[in-house]
C-alpha positions in Angstrom: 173.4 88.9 152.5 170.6 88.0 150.2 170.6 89.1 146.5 167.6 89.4 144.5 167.1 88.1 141.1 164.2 90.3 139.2 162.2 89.4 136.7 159.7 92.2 135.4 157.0 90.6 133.6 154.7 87.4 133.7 153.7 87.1 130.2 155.8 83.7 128.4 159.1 85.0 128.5 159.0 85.8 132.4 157.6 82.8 133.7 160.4 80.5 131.4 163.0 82.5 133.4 161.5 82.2 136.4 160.5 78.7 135.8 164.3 77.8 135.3 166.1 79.5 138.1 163.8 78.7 140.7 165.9 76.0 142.8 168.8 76.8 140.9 170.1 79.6 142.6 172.8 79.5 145.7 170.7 79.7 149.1 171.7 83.4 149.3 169.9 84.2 146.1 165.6 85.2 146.0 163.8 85.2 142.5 161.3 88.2 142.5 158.5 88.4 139.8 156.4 90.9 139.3 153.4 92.2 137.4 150.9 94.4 137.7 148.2 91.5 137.4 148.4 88.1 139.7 147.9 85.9 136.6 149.9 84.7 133.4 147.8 85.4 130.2 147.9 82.7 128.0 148.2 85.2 124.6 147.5 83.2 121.9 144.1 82.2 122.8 142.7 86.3 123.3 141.6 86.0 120.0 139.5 82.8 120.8 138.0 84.9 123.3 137.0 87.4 121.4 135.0 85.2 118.4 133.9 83.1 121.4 130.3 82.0 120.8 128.4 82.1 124.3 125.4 80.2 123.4 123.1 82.9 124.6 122.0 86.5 123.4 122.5 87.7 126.4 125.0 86.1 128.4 125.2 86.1 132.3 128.0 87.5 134.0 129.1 84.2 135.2 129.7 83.1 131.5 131.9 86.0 130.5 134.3 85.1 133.5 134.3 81.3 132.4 135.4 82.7 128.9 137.6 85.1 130.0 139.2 82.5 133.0 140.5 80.3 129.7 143.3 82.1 129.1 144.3 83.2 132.7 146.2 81.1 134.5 147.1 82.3 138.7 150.5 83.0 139.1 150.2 81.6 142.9 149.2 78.2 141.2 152.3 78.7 139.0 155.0 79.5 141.5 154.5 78.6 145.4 156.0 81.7 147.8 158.8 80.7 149.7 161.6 82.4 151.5 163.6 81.8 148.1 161.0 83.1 146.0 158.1 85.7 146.0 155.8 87.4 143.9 155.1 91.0 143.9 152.0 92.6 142.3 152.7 96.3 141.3 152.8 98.8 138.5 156.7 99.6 137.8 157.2 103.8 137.4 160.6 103.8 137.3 163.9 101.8 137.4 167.5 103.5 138.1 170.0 101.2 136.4 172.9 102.7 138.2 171.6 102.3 141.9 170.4 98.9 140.7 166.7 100.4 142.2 163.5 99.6 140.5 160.4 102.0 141.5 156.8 101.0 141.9 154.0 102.9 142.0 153.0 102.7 145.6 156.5 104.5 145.8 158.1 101.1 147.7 161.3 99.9 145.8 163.3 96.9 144.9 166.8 96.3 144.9 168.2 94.2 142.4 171.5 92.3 141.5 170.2 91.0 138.2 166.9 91.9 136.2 165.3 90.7 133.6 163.1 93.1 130.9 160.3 90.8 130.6 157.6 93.4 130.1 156.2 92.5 127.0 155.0 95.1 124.2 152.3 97.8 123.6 150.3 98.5 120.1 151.7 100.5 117.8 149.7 102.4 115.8 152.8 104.5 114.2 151.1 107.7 114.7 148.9 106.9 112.5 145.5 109.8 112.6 142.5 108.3 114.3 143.7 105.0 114.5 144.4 104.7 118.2 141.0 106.5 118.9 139.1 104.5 116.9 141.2 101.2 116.1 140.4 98.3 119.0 143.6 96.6 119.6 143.4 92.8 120.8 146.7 93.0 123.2 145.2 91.8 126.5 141.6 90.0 128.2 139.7 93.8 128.4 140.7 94.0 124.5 139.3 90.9 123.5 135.9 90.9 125.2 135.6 94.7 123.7 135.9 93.2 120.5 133.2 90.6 121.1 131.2 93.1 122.7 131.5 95.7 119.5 131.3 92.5 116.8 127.5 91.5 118.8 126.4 95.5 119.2 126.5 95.9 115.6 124.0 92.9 115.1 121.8 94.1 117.2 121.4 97.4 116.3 121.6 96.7 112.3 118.4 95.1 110.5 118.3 91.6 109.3 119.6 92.3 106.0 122.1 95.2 105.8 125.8 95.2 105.2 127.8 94.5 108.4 131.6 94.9 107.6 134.0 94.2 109.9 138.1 94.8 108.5 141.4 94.3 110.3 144.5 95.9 110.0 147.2 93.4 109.5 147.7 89.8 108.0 150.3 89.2 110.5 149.8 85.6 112.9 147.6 87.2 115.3 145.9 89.3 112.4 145.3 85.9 110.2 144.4 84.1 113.5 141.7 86.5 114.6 140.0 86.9 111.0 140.0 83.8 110.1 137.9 82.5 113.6 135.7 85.9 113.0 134.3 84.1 109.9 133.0 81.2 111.8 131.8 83.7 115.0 129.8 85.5 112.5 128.7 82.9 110.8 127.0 81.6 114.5 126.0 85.7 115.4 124.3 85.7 111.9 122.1 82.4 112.6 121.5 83.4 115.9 120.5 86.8 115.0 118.5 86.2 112.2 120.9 87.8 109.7 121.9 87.2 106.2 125.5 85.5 106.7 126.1 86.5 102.5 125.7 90.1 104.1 128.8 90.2 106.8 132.3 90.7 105.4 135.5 90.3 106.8 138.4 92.3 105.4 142.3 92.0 106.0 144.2 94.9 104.8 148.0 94.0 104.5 150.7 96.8 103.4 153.0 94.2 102.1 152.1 92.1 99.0 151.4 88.9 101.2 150.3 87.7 104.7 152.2 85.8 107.6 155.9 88.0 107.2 158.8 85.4 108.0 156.6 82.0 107.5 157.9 79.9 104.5 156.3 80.3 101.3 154.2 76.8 101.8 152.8 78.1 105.0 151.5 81.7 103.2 150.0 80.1 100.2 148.1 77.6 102.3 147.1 79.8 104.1 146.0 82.8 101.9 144.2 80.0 100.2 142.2 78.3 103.1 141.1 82.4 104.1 140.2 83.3 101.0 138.1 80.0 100.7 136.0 80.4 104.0 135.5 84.1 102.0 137.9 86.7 103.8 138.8 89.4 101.2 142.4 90.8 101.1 143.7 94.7 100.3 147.6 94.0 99.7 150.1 96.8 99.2 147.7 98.9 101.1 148.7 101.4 103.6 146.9 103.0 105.6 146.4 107.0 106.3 144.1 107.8 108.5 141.1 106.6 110.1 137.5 108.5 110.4 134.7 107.8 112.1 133.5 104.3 110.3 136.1 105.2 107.1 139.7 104.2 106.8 141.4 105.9 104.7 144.4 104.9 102.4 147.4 106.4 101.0 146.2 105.4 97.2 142.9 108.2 98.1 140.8 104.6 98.4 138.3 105.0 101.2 137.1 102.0 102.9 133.3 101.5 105.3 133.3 99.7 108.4 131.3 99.1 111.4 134.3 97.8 113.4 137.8 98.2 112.6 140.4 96.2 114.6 144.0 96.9 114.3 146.9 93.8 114.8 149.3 95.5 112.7 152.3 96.6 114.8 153.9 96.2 118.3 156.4 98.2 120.2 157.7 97.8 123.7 156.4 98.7 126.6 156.6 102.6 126.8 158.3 101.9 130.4 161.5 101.5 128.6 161.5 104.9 127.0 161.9 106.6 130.0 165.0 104.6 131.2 168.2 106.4 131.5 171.1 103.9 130.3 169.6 101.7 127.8 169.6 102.0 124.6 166.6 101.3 121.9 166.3 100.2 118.3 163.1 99.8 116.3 160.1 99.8 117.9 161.4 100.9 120.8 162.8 97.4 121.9 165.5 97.0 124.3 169.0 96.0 122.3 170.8 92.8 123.6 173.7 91.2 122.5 173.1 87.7 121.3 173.8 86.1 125.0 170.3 88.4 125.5 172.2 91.1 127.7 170.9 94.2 127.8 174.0 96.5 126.1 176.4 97.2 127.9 175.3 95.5 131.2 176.2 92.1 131.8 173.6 91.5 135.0 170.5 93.5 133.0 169.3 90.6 130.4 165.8 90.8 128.4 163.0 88.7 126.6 160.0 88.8 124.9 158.1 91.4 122.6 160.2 94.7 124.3 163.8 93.2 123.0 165.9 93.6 120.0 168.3 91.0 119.4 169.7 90.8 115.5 170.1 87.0 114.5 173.4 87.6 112.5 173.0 83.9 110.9 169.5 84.3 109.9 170.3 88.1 109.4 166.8 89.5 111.0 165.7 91.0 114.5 164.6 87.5 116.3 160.5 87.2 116.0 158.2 88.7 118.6 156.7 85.1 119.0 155.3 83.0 122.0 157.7 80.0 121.4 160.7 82.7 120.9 160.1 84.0 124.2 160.4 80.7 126.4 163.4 79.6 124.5 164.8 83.2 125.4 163.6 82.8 129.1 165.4 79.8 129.3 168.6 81.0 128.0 168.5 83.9 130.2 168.0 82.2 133.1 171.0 79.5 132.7 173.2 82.5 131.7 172.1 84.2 135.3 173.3 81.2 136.5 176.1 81.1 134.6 177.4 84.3 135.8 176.9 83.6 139.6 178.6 80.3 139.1 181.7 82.0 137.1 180.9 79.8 133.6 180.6 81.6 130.6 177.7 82.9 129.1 175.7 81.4 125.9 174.8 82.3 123.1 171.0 82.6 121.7 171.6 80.2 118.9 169.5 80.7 115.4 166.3 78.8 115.7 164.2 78.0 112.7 160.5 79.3 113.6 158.4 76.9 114.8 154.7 78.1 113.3 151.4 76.7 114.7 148.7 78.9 113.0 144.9 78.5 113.6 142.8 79.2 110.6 139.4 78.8 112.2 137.3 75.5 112.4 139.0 73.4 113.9 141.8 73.9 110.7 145.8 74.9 111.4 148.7 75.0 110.0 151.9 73.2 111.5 155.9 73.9 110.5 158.3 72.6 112.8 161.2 71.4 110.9 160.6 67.7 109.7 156.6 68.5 111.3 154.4 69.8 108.3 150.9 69.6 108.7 147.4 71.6 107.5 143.9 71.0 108.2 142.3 69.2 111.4 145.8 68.0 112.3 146.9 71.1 112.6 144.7 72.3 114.4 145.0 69.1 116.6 148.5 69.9 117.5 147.8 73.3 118.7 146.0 71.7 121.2 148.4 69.5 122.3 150.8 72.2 122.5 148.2 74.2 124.6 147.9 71.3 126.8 151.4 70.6 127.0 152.2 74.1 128.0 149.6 74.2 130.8 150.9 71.0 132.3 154.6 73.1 132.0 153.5 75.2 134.3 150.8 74.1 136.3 149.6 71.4 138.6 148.8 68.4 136.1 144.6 68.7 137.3 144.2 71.8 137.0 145.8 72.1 133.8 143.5 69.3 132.1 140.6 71.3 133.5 141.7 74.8 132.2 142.6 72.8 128.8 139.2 71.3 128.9 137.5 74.1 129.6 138.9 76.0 127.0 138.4 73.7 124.3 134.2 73.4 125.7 133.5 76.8 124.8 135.7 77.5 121.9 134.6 75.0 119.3 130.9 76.4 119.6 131.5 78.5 116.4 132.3 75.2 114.9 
């Protein structure tokens, strides 16, 4: 009788487990991925796609899907379908634990013997009034060419020489990373425009008293100090109240004009897990897991990625939402899948010191991987390597180099 091994979500955390169980498994076993899109996307570049400089005033259609195509990569080219493996794309409605059923939304279902909670997480915009009306998030492909889109409207449609403020919520990584290439995509909107740069600000408003939460002090004073000096302007200790129209509102009665307002200040999990029966949920909604990643109290339900909680008890803090977390989880997971088919015992999630690649815009980064320090170009240098060295993870060597290239072609026009 064949047992199925399901894995719900192709963002990093699902293809690490898949990557690692496929040939693996006892000849009885069949790894089933699914996702409600038939591609992986690459995350951390969405924000390169949405400062992307197209060369043109007016781009073709043919140039958006070269931009967008840089951070998709095909999930067929990924993972070949065999009688031991298959991919399924579909919307999941619902999932019964206890029948071990999941639900999708052509009403078909999938029986399962293990899963994997690999679903990734949603914006959070904590209830926040007006922000999710009028806040653009940058979580997927359609939310960083609306950004672009929005950024390139507003220079049309203002003259030459007014005010054009752009301001994000959130001096997070993806908050930092966005800004900070915005300066340089402005700066190339501005001359192609015929605007005055000195007239276009960019704005980071941070409710804590610094940016980049859980990087080491090093990391956040380089990196306040390189922002700051291509001339992005900080609001710390700053919360929030309300957003209207083109004014955001804080809770000091300060009132803050924009013409766009993007919002990369919070995450939960996907809202599917809300409306699971036998779970249980911590902050942000996020699945809680013992630190062997099961999904408490099941010992075949395991999770990764944005929509889990696990509590690192040596490092004594929720383990980080991050790229890099997530394929080290994935990989964990699926040797402790394996572990339990094959009677071993299950390990543990061990403490792992963050590995931080941040890109500050113009071809400038900052690097801390243990003995690995690095800022400027080289920085910047090894986030491509790493880009490169994922895509060759995970796809055929060509058409990695190609994607990689490709990549690389269109996002150091702003440079």
């Amino acid at each position: 009788m064949i047992k199925n091994i399901v894995i719900l979500g192709a963002g990093f955390g699902g293809i690490s487990a898949t990557k690692h169980l496929i040939g693996k498994t006892p000849d009885n076993f069949k790894i089933i991925l699914v996702d409600k899109n038939p591609y992986h996307i690459f995350q951390s570049s969405l924000y390169e796609i949405a400062t992307a400089s197209l060369g043109k005033r007016y781009p073709r259609r043919i140039d958006f899907k070269n931009l967008y195509t840089t951070a998709i990569l095909d999930i067929k080219k990924i993972f070949k379908a065999n009688k031991y493996f298959d991919f399924v794309q579909a919307t999941v409605n619902d999932i019964n634990l206890k029948e071990r059923k999941i639900i999708l939304e052509n009403k078909n279902t999938l029986d399962f013997d293990y899963l994997v909670f690999a679903l990734g997480s949603e914006t959070n915009f904590f209830g926040i009034p007006g922000a999710e009306e009028m806040a653009l998030p940058l979580k997927n492909i359609n939310d960083a060419l609306n950004i672009r889109n929005a950024v390139q409207e507003v220079f049309e449609r203002k003259q030459s020489t007014q005010r054009i403020i752009i301001i994000i919520g959130g001096g997070g990584f993806t908050g930092c990373e966005f800004a900070s290439e915005l300066v340089f995509y402005l700066r190339k909107l501005s001359t192609e425009l015929g605007h005055v740069k000195e007239r276009v600000e960019v704005k980071v408003i941070e409710a804590a008293d610094t940016i980049l939460p859980g990087a080491a002090d090093w990391v956040k004073k380089a990196a306040l100090k390189r922002m700051k000096k291509i001339g992005i302007e900080f609001f710390f200790g700053k919360q929030i109240s309300g957003i209207k129209d083109s004014t955001i509102l804080l809770k000091t009665g300060e009132k803050l004009y924009c013409d766009v307002f993007i919002w990369t200040a919070g995450i939960k999990a996907n809202s599917l897990v809300e409306r699971i029966n036998g779970i249980k949920l911590e902050k942000g909604c996020r699945i809680l897991s013992d630190d062997c990643l099961r999904i408490v109290p099941y010992r075949n339900i395991f999770g990764v990625g944005d929509n889990l909680y696990c509590f690192d008890s040596v490092l004594q803090t929720p383990m980080p939402a991050t790229a890099w977390m997530a394929i080290k989880q994935g990989k964990i997971v699926a040797k402790n899948i394996l572990n339990d088919i094959y009677g071993k015992k299950a390990i543990k999630c061990k403490s792992m010191m963050p590995r931080l690649v941040i890109p500050l815009g113009g071809k400038w980064g900052i690097v801390d991987a243990g003995p690995l320090k690095l800022k400027g170009f080289l920085g910047w240098l090894t986030k491509e390597v790493i880009i490169l060295k994922y895509y060759v993870s995970v796809l055929p060597f060509l058409y990695a180099l190609i994607l990689w290239l490709k990549g690389i072609k269109i996002y150091i026009r702003n440079d």
